[in-house]
LUMTI-461274 format. One line per field, with one value per residue (C-alpha): residue number from 1; x, y, z. Coordinates in Angstrom, 1 decimal, m for minus. Layout:
num	(NUM,...)
x	(X,...)
y	(Y,...)
z	(Z,...)
***
This chain:
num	(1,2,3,4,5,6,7,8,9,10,11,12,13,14,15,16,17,18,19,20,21,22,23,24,25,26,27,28,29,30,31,32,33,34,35,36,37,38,39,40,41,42,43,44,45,46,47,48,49,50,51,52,53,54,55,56,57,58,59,60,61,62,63,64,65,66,67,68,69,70,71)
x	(2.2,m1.8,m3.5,m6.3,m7.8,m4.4,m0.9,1.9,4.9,7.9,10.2,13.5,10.9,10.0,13.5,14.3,12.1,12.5,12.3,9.0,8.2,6.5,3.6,0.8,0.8,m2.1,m1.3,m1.2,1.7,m0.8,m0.3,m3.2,m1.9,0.8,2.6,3.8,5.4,3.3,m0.4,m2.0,m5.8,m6.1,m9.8,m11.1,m9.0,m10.5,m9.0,m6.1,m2.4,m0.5,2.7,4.7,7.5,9.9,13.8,16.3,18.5,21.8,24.7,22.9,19.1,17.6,14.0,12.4,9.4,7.3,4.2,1.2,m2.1,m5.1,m7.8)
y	(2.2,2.0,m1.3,m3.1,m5.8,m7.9,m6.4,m8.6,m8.9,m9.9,m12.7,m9.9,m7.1,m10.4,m11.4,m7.8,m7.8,m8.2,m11.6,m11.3,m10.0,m7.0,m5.1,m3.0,0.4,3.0,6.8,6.3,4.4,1.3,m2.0,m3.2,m6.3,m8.8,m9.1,m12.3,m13.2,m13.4,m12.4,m10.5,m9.5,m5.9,m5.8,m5.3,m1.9,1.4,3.3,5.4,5.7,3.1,1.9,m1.2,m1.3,m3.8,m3.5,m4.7,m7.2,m7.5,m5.0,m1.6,m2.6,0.0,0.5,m0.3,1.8,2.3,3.9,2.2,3.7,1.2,2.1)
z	(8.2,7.7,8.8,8.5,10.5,10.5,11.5,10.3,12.2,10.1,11.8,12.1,13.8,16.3,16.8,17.8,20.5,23.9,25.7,26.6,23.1,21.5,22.2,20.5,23.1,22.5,22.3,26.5,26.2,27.6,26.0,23.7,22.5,22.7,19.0,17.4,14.6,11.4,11.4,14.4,14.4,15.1,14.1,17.6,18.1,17.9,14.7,15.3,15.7,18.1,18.4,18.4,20.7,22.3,23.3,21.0,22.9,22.3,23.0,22.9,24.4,22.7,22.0,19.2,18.4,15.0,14.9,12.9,11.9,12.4,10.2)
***
């Protein structure tokens, strides 16, 4: 997905996330941002790809990882 100046985070995407929530992570694998549901400003990040990851609780706790273009 290609963003600009504001990432939304859906509600499920939220709920899916670990307890202590999701996170923005640059190509490094170093978190950027903290994520929360509904808008998140993104307009301070250099352009390029990041991802947002978290663990899905639950039974399995696997990640949860999609990557997002900031433009």
């Amino acid at each position: 997905a290609f963003v600009r100046g504001v990432l939304q985070i859906c509600q499920q995407l939220a709920a899916n996330g670990s307890q202590s929530g999701i996170g923005l992570f640059n190509a490094n694998g170093r978190k950027v941002l903290d994520l929360r549901p509904g808008p998140n400003d993104v307009s301070r990040l250099s352009p390029g790809a990041y991802f947002i990851g978290g663990l899905r609780t639950g039974v399995s706790c696997r990640p949860v990882v999609c990557k997002v273009v900031v433009q």
